[in-house]
N, C-alpha and C positions, 0 to 999 in steps of 0.2 A: 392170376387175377380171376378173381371169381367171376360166374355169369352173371347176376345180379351188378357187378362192380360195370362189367361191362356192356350191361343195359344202360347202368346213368347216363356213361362217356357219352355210347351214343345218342343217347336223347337228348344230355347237353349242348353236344353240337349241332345237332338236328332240330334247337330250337335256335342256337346263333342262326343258323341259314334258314330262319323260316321264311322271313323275307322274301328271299330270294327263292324260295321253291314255289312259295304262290305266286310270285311273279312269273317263274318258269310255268307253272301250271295254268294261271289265267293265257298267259299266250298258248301255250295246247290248247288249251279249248279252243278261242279264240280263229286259230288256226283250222281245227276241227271241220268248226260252223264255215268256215270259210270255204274250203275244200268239199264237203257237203252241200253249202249253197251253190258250189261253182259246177257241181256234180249235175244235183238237180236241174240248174239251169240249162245246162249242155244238153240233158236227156232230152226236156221240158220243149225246146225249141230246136229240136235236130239240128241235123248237117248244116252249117255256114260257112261262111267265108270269115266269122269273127273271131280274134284271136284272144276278146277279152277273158272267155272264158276257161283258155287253156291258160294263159296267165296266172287266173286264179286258181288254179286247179295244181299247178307245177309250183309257185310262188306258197300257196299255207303247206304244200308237202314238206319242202325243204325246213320253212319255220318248225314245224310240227317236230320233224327232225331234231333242228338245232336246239330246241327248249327241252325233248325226251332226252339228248343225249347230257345238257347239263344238271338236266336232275338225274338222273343217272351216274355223273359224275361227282354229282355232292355226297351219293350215298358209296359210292366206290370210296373217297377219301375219305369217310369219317368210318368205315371200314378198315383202312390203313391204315388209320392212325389209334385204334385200337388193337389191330394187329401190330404196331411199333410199339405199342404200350406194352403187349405183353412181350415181343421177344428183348426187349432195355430188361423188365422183371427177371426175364429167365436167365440170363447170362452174367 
């Protein structure tokens, strides 16, 4: 399979899931701004006794996570499945 050939694949499934990659992507941000705000805030008004802050601070990490590793994941398998493309050709 050529390189070109498998540039399309992956852009044709890269455009099925686009959807869903800006979805994953708005929540990174989303996430981002949130962990940021929860940052500045904590700095902003020192030492407390409140735990809203660490909430938000531990809670957009873990999102941030979960949204990087499924787009991550989109581009793993439409890699594998390019790579399955070519070893069905080779055999």
């Amino acid at each position: 399979m050529a390189v070109d050939d498998r540039v399309k694949v992956v852009r044709e499934l890269i455009d099925i899931f686009a959807l869903e990659r800006y979805a994953y992507l708005a929540i990174a941000v989303l996430s981002v701004l949130t962990l940021l705000t929860s940052a500045a805030f904590q700095v902003f008004n020192g030492p407390g006794g409140d735990i809203k802050p660490l909430v938000g601070l531990f809670g957009s990490s873990g999102v941030l996570t979960l949204a990087i590793g499924r787009i991550l994941s989109i581009w793993n398998q439409a890699f594998m499945y390019v790579t399955e493309l070519e070893r069905r050709k080779n055999v």
